[in-house]
LOLUM-597361 format. One line per 3 residues: their letters; for each residue x, y, z of N, C-alpha, C. Coordinates in Angstrom, 2 decimals. Example, Ala and Ser with C-alpha at 12.3 -4.5 7.8 and 13.67 -1.06 7.14 Angstrom:
// LOLUM-597361
as	13.19 -5.69 7.80 12.30 -4.50 7.80 13.20 -3.30 7.80 ~ 12.85 -2.25 7.08 13.67 -1.06 7.14 12.90 0.03 7.87
END
This chain:
// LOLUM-597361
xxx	0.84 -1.20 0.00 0.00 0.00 0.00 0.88 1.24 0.00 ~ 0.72 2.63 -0.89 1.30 3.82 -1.22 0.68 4.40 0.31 ~ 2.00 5.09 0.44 1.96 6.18 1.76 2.10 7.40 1.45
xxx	1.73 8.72 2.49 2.48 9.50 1.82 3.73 9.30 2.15 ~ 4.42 10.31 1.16 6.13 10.71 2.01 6.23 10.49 3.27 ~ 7.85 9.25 3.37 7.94 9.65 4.93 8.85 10.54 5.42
xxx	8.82 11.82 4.51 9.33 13.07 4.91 8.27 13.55 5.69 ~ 6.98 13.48 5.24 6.09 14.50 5.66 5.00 13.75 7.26 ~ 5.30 12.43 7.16 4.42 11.41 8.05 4.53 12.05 9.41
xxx	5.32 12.89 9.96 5.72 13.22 11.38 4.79 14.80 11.42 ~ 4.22 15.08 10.83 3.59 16.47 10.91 2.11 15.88 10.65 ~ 1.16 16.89 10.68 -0.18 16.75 10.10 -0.80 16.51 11.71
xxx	-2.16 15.59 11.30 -3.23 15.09 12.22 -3.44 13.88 11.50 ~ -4.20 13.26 12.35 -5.09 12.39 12.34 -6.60 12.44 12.75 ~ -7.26 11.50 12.66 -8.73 11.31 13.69 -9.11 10.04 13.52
xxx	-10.24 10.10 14.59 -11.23 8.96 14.68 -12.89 9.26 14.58 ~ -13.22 9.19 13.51 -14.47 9.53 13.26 -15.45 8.23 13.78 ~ -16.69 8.81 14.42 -17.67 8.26 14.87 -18.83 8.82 14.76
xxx	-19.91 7.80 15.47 -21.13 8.83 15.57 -21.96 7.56 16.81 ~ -21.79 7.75 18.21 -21.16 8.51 18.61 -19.93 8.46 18.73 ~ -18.97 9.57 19.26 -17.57 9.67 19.64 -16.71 10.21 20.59
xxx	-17.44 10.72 21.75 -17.06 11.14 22.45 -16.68 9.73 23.46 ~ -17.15 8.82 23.48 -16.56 7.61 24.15 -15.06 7.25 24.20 ~ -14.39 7.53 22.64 -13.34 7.21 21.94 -12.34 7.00 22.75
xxx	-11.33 6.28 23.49 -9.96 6.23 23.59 -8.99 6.10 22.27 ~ -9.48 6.37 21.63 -7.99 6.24 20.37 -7.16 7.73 20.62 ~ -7.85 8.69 20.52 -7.14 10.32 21.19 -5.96 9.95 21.90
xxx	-6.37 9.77 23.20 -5.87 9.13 23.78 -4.56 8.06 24.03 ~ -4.42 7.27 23.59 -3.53 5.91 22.59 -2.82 6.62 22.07 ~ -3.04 7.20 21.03 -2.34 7.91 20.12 -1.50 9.14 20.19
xxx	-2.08 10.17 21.22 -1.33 10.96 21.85 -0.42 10.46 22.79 ~ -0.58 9.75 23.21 0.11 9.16 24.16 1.99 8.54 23.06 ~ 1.40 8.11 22.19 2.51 7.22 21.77 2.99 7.94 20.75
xxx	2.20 9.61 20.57 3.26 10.55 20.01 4.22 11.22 20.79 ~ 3.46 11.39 21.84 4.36 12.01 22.77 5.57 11.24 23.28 ~ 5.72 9.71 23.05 6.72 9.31 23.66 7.34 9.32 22.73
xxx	7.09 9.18 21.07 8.41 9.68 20.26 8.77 10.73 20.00 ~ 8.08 11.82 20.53 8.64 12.99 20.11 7.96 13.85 18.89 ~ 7.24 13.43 18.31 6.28 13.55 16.57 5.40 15.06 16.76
xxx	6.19 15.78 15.96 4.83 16.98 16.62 3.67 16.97 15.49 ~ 3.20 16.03 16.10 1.46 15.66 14.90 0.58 15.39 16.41 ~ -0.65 15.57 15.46 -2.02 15.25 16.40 -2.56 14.47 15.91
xxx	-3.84 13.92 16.72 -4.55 12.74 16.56 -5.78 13.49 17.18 ~ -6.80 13.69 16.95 -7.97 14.43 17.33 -9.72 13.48 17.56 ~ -10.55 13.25 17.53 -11.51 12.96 17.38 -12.99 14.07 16.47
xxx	-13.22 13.43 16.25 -14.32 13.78 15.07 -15.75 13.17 14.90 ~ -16.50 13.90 15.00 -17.94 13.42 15.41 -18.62 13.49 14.03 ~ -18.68 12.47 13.51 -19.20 12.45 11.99 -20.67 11.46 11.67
xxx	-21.80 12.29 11.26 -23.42 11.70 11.21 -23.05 10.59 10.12 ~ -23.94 10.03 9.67 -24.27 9.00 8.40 -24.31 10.00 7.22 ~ -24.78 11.07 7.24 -25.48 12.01 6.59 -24.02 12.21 6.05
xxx	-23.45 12.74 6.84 -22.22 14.02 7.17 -20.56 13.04 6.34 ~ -20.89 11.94 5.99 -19.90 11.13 5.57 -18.95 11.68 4.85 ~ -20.06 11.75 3.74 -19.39 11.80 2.37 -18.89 13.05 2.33
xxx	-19.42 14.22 2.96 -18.82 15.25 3.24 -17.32 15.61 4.04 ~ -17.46 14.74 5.05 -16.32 14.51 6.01 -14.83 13.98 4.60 ~ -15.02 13.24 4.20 -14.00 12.44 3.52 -13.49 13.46 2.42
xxx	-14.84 14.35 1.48 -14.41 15.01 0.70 -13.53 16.33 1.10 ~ -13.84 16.85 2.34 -13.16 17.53 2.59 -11.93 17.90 3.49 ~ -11.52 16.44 4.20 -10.43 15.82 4.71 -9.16 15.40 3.08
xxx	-10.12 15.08 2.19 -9.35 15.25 1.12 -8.48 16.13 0.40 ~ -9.12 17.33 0.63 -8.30 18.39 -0.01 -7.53 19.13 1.32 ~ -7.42 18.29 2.45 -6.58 18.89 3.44 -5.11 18.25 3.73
xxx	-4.08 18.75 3.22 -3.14 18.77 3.43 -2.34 18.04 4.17 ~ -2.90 18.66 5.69 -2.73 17.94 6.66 -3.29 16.63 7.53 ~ -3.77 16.59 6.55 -4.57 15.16 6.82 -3.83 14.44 6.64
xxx	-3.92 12.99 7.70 -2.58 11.82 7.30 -3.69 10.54 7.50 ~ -4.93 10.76 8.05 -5.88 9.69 7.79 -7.02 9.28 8.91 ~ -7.57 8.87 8.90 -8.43 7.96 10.15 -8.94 6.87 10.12
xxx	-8.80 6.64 11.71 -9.45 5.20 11.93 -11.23 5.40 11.96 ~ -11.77 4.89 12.09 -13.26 4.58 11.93 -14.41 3.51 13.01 ~ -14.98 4.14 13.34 -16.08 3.55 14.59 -17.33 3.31 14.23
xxx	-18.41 2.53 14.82 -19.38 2.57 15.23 -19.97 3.98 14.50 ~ -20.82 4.29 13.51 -21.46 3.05 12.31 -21.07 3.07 10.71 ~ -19.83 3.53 10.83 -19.03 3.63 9.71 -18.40 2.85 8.84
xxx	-18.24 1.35 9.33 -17.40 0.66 9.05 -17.63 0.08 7.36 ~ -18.62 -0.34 7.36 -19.01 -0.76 6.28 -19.23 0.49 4.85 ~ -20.32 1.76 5.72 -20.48 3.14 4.83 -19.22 3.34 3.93
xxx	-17.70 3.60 5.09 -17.30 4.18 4.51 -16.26 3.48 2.83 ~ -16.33 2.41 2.85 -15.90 1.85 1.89 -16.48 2.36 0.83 ~ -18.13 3.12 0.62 -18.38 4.04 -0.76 -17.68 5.08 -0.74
xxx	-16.60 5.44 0.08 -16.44 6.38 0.16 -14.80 6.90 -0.08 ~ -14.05 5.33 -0.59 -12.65 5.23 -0.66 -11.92 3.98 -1.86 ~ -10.82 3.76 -1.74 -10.56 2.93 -2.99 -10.19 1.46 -1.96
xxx	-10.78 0.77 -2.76 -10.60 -0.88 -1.70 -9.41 -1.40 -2.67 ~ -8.58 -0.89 -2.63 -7.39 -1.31 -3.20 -6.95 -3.00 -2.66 ~ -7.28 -3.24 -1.45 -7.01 -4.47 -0.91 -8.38 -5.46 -1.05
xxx	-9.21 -4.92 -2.00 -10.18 -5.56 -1.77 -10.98 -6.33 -1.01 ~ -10.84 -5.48 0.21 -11.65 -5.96 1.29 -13.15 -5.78 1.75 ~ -13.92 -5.14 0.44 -15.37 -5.37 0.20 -15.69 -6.84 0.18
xxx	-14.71 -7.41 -0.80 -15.11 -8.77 -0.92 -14.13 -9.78 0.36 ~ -13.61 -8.99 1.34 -13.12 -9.92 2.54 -13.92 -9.70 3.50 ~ -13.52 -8.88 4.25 -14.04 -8.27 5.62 -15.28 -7.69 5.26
xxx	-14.97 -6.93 4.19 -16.60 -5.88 4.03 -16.36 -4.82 4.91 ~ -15.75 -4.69 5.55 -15.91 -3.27 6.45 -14.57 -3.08 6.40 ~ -14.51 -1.73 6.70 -12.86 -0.74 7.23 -13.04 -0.02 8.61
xxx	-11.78 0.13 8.73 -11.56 0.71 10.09 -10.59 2.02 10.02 ~ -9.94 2.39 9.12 -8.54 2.87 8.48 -8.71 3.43 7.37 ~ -8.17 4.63 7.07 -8.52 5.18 5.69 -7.14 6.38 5.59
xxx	-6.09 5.90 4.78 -5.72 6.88 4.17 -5.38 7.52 3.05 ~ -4.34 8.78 3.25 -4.52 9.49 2.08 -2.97 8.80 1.00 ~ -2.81 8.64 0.18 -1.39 8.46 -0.85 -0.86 9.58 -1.25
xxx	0.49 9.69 -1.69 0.78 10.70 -2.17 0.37 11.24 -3.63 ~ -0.42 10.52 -4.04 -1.49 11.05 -5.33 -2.72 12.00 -4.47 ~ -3.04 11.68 -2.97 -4.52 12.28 -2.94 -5.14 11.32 -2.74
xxx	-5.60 9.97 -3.40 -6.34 9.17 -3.30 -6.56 8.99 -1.76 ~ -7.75 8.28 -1.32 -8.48 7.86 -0.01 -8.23 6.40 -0.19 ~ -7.15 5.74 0.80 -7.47 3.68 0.60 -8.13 3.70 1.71
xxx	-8.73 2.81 2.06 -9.03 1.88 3.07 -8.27 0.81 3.69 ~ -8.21 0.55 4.57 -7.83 -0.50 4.84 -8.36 -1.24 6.35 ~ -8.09 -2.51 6.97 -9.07 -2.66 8.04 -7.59 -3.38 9.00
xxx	-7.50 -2.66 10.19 -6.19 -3.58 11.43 -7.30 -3.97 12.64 ~ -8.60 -3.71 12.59 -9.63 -4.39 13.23 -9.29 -6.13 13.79 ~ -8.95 -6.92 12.40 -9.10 -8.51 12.65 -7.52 -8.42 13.11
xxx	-6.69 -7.95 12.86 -4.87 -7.87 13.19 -5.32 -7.70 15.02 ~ -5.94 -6.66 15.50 -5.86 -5.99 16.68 -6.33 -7.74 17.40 ~ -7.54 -7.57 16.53 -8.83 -8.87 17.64 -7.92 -9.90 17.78
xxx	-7.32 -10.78 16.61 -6.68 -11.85 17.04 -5.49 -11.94 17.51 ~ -4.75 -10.57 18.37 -3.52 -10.19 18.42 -2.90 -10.99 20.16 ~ -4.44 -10.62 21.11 -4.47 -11.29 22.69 -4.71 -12.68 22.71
xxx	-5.32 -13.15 21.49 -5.66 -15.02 21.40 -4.64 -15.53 20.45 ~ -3.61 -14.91 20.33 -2.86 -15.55 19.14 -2.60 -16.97 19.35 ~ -1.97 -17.09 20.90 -1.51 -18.33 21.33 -2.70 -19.98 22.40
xxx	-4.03 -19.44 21.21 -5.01 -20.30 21.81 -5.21 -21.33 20.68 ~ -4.79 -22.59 20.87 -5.55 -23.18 19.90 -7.12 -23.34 19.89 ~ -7.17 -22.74 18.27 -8.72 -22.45 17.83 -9.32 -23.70 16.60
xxx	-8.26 -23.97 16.32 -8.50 -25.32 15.04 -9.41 -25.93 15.45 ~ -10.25 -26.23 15.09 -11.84 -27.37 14.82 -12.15 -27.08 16.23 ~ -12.34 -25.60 16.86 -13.15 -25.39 18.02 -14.52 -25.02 17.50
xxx	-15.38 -24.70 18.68 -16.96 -24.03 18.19 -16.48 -22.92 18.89 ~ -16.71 -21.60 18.47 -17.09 -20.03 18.94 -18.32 -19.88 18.86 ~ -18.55 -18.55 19.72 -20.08 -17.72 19.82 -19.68 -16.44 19.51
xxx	-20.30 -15.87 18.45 -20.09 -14.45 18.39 -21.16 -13.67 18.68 ~ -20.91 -12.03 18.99 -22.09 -11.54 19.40 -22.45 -10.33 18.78 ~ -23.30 -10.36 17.38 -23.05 -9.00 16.94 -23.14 -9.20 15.07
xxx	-23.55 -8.72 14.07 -23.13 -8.89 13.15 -22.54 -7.64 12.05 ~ -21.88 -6.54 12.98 -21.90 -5.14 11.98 -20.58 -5.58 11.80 ~ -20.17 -4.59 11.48 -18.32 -4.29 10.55 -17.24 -4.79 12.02
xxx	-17.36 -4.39 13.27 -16.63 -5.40 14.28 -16.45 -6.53 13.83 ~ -17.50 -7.30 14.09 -18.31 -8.61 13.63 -17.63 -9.91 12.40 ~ -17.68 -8.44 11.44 -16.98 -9.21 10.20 -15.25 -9.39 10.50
xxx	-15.04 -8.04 11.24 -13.37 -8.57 11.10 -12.62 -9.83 12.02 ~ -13.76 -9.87 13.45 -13.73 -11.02 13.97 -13.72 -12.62 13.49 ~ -14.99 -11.95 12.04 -15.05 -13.92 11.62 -13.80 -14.10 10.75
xxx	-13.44 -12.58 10.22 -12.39 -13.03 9.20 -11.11 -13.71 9.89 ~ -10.94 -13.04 11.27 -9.96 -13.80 11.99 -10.31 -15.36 12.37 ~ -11.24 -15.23 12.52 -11.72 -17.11 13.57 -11.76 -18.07 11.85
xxx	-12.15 -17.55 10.99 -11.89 -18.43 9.87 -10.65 -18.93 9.39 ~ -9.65 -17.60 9.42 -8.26 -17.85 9.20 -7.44 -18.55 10.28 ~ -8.31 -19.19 11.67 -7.33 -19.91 12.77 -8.32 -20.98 12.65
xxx	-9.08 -21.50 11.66 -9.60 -22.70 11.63 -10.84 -23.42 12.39 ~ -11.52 -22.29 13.11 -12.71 -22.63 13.81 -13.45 -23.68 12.96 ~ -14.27 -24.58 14.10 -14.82 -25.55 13.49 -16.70 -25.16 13.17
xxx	-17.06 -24.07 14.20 -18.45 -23.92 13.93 -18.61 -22.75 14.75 ~ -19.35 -21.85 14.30 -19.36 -20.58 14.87 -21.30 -20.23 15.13 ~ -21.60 -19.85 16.21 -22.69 -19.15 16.84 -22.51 -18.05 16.51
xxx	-23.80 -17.67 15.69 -23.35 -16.01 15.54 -24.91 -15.36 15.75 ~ -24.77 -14.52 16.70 -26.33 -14.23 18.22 -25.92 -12.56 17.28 ~ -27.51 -12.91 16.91 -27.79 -11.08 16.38 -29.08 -10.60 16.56
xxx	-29.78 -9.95 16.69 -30.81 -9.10 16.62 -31.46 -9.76 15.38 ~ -30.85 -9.87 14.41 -31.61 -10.47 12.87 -30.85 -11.33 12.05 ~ -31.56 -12.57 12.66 -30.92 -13.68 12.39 -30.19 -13.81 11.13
xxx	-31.12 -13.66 10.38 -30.93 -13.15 8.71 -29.89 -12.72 8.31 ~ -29.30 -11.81 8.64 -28.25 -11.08 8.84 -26.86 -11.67 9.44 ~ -27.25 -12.45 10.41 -26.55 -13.09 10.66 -25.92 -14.71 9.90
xxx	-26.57 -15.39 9.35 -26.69 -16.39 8.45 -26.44 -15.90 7.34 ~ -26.40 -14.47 6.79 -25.26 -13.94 5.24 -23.83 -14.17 5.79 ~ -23.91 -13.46 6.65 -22.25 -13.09 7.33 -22.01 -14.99 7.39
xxx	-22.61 -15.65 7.65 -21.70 -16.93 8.13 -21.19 -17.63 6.56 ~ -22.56 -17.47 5.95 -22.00 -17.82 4.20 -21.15 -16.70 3.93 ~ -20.83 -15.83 4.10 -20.42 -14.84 3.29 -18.71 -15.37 3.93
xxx	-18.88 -15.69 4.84 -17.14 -16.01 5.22 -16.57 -17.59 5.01 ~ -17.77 -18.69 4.77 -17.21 -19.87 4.12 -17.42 -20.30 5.54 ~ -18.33 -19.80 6.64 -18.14 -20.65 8.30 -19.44 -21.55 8.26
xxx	-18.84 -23.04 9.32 -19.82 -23.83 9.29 -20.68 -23.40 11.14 ~ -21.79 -23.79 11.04 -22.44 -22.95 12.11 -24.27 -22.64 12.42 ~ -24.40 -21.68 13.10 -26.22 -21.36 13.28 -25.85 -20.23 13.39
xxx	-27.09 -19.01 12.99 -27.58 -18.25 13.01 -28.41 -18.05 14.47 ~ -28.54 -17.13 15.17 -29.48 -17.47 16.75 -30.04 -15.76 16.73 ~ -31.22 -16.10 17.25 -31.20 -14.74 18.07 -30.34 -14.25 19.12
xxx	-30.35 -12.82 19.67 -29.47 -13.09 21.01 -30.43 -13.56 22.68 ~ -31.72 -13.90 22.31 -31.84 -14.34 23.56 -31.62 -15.63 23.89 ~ -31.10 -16.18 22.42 -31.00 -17.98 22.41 -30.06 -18.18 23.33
xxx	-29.95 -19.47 23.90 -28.90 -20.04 24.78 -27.66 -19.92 24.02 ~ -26.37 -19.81 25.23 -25.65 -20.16 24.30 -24.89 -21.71 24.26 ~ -24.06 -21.83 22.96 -23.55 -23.36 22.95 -22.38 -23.43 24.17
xxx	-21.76 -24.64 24.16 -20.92 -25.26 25.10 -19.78 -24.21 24.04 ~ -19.04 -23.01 24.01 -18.37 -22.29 22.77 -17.07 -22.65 23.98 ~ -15.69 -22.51 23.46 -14.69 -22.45 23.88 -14.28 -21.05 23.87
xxx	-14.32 -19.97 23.01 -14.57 -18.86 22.76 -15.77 -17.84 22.79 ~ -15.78 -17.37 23.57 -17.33 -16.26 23.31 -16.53 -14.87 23.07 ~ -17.33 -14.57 21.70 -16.84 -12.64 21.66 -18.25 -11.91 21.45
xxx	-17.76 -10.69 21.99 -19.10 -9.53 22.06 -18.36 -9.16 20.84 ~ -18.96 -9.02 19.82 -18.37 -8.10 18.57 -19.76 -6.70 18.66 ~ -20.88 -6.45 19.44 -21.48 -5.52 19.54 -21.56 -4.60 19.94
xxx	-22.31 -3.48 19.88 -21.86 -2.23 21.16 -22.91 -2.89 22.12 ~ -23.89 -3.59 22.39 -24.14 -3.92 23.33 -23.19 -4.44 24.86 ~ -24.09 -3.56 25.72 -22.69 -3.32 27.02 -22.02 -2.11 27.16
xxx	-22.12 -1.41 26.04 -21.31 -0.36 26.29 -22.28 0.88 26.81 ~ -21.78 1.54 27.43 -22.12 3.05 28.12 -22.75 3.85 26.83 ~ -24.53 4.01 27.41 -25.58 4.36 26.60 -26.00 3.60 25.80
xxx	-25.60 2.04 25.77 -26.55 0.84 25.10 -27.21 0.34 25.79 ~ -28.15 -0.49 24.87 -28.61 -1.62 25.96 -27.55 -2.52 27.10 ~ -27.99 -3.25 27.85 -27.16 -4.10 28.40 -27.16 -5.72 27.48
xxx	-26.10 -6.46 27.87 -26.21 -7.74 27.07 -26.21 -8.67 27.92 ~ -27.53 -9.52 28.57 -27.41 -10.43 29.38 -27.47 -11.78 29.17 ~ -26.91 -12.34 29.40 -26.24 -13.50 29.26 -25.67 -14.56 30.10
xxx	-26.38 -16.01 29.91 -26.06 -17.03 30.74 -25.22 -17.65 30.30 ~ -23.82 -17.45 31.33 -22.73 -18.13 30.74 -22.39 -19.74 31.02 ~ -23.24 -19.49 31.84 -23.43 -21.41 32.45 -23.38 -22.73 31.27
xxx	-24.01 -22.53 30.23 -23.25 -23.34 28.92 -22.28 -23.30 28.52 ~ -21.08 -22.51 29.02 -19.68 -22.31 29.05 -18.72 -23.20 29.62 ~ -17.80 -23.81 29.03 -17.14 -24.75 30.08 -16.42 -23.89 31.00
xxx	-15.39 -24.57 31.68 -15.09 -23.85 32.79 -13.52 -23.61 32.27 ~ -13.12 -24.34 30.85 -12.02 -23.24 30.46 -12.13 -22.76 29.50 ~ -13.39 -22.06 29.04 -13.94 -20.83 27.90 -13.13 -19.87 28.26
xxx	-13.10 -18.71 27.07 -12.20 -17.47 27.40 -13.45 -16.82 26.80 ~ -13.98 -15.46 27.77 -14.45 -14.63 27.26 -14.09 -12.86 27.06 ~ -14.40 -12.82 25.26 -13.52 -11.60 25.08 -14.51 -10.33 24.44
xxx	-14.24 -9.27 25.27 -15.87 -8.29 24.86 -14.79 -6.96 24.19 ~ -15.24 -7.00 23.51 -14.55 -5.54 22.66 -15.25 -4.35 22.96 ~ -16.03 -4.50 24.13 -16.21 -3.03 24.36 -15.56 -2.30 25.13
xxx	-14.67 -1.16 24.97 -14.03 -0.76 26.07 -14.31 0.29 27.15 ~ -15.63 0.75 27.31 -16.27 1.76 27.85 -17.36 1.19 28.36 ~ -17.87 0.73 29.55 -17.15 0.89 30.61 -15.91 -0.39 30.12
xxx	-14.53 -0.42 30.94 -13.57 -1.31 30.79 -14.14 -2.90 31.34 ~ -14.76 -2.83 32.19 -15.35 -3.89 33.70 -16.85 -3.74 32.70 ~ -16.99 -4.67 31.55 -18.22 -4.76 31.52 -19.48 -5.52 32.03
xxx	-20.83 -5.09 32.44 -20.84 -6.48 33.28 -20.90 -8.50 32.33 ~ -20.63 -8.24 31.22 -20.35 -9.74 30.81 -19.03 -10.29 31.19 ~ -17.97 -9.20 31.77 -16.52 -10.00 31.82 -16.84 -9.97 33.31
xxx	-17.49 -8.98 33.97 -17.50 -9.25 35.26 -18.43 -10.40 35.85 ~ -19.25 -11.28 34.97 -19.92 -12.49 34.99 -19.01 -13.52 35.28 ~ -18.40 -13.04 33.66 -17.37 -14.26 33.20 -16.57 -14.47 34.51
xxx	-16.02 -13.63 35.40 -14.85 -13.36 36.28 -15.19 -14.32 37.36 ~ -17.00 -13.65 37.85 -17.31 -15.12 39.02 -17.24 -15.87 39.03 ~ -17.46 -16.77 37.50 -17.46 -17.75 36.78 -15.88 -18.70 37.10
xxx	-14.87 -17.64 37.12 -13.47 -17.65 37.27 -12.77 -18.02 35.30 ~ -14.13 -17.83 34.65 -13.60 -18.07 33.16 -12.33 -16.63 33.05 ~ -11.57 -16.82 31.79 -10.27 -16.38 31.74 -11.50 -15.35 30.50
xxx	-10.62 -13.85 31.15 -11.31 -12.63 30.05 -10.42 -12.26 29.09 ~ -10.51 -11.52 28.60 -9.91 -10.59 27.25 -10.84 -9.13 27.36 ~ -10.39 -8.18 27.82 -11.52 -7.14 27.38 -10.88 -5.98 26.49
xxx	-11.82 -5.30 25.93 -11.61 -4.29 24.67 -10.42 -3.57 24.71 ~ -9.59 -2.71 25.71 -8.53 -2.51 25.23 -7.75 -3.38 24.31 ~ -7.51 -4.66 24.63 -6.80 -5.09 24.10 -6.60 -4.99 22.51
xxx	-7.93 -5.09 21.83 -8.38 -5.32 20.96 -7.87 -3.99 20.05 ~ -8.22 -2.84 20.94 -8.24 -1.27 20.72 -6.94 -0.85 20.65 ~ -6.28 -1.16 21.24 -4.77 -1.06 21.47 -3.78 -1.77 20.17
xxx	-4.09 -3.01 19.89 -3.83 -3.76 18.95 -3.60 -3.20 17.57 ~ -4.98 -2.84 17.51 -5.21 -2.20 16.25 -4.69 -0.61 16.03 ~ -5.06 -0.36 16.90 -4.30 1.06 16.51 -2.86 1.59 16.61
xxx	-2.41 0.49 17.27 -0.69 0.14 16.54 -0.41 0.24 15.41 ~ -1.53 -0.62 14.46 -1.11 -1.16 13.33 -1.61 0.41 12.47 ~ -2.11 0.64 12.94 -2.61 2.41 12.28 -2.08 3.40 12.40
xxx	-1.36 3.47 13.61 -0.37 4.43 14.33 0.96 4.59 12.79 ~ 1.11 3.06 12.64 2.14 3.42 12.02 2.25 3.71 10.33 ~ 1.07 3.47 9.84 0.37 3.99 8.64 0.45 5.08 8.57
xxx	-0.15 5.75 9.98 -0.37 7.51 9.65 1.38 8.30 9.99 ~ 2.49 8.00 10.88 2.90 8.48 11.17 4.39 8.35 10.96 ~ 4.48 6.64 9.92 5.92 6.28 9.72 6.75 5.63 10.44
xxx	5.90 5.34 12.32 7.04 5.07 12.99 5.98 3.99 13.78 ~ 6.86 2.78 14.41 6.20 1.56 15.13 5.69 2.33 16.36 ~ 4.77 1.89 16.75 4.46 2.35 18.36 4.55 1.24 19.53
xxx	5.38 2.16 20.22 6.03 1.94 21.46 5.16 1.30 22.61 ~ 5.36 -0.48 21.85 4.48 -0.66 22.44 5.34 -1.65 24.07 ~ 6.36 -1.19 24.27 7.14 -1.37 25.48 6.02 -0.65 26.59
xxx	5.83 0.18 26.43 5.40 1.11 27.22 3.64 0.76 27.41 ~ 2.78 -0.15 26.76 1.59 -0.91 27.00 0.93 -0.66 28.53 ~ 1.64 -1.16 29.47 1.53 -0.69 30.74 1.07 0.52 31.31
xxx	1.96 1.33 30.80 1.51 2.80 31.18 0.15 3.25 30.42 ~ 0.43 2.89 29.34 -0.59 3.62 28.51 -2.39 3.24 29.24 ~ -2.28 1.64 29.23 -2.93 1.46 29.97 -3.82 1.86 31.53
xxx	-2.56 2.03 32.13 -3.23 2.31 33.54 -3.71 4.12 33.29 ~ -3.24 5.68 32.11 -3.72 5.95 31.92 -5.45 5.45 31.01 ~ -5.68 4.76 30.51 -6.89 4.70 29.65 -7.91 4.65 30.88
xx	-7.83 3.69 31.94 -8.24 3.41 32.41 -8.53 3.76 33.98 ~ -8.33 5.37 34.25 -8.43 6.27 35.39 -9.78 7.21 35.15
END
C-alpha cells in the first residue's frame, strides 16, 4: 500500500471519526505514543453523522494535513463508498476501520480491526473449536475473518436479525447457526461480544454463561465501561477474560504506524494502559 512521504508522516493530524464519539480512547492511545516519540502531529476525534460522511471524507481530502483515520461505530461498512478498496476488502471483511490518504490524494481503506482482535488469542488453539459471536456489523466481520483464518470448526453467531446473521456466516465460508441473542448459548470455547451492546448508553447484554465450560475465554470488545458487566460475569465464573482494550490497542498500533511512519512503542503498554483506564 502507497503512503504518503515519509518526509512528511511526522507532521499533520489524524482522527477517529464516529457517531457517537465522544466515548473514543484512540485520542488518547495515540497521543500518548506521540508524545513518547517525540512527533509533533495530532490525533484528534471527530464526530461524523451518516449524513455528514461523504462530506467529512471530501473535505479531509483536499486537506493537506490530513494523514488519515481510523473509523467507529457506524461507519465501518459506509465508509468503503467512500474510498478505494485497493485491498479488496469489500469482498473480505466488508468493512474498514482505516482510511488513508497516498501521495497522489487518493483515499485507501484499509481494516487492522481482525490484526488488533486476534492479536491477545494468538496463542489459543482455535483449530476445529466451536465459537459464539455476538453481533453482526463491521466489528463482527473482522472477527469472523480472523476465527476463519485460525480454523474454527463452527461458529454461533447471536444477532438481533438472524438473517443477517446467516449472510455473514456464508459470506465467510463458516460452518455454524444463526441465533437470536436471547437464544442459549452453545458449550463455545470462545465467546466474543463483537457488539456495542454493554457499552455506556446501550442496551445491556445479558447472558447465561453457564453453557460455558469452565475453560472458555471470554472476550468483549467493548471498552467503555472497561469492567463490563459480561466479563464481570465471566470473572465469578473464574472463566479467563480478554476485554476491549486489548483489541483497541492492537489495532491502533497497526494504524499508528500507517499515519505516522514510525512503530508504536508498544514497550510502554503498561503505562498507557493504567492511563486509559483512570
Amino acid at each position: 500500500m502507497s503512503q504518503p512521504p515519509s518526509t512528511s508522516l511526522k507532521t499533520g493530524y489524524a482522527e477517529v471519526i464516529g457517531d457517537p464519539i465522544s466515548h473514543s480512547k484512540s485520542p488518547a492511545i495515540h497521543g500518548f505514543w506521540l508524545e513518547k516519540l517525540d512527533i509533533d502531529a495530532d490525533y484528534r476525534a471527530a464526530h461524523v453523522t451518516p449524513d455528514g460522511l461523504a462530506d467529512y471524507f471530501a473535505r479531509r481530502k483536499r486537506d493537506p494535513d490530513w494523514r488519515g483515520c481510523n473509523i467507529t461505530i457506524p461507519h465501518k461498512e459506509a465508509a468503503l463508498d467512500h474510498v478505494e478498496d485497493r485491498g479488496e476488502l469489500r469482498a473480505s471483511i466488508g468493512a474498514i476501520n482505516t482510511v488513508l490518504r497516498d501521495e497522489d490524494g487518493a483515499l485507501i481503506g484499509t481494516n487492522t480491526d481482525a490484526a488488533g482482535f486476534y492479536a491477545p488469542i494468538s496463542g489459543m488453539d482455535l483449530e476445529g473449536a466451536s465459537v459464539a459471536v455476538i453481533g453482526a456489523g463491521g466489528a463482527a466481520r473482522a472477527v469472523l475473518f480472523a476465527l476463519k483464518r485460525a480454523g474454527v470448526a463452527q461458529v454461533a453467531l447471536l444477532n438481533r436479525t438472524p438473517l443477517k446473521a446467516a449472510g455473514l456466516l456464508t459470506a465467510f465460508g463458516l460452518q455454524g447457526q444463526a441465533l437470536p441473542l436471547d437464544a442459549p448459548l452453545p458449550p463455545a470455547a470462545l465467546l466474543v461480544n463483537a457488539s456495542p451492546l454493554g457499552m455506556s448508553g446501550q442496551p445491556p447484554l445479558p447472558l447465561d454463561l453457564d453453557p460455558l465450560p469452565a475453560d472458555a475465554l471470554v472476550y468483549d470488545l467493548v471498552y467503555a465501561p472497561l469492567e463490563t458487566d459480561l466479563l464481570a460475569t465471566a470473572r465469578k465464573r473464574n472463566l479467563a477474560t480478554v476485554d476491549g482494550l486489548e483489541m483497541l490497542i492492537g489495532q491502533a498500533a497497526v494504524a499508528f504506524e500507517l499515519f505516522f511512519g514510525e512503530p508504536a512503542p508498544r514497550d510502554d503498554d503498561a503505562e498507557l494502559r493504567e492511563i486509559l483506564i483512570r
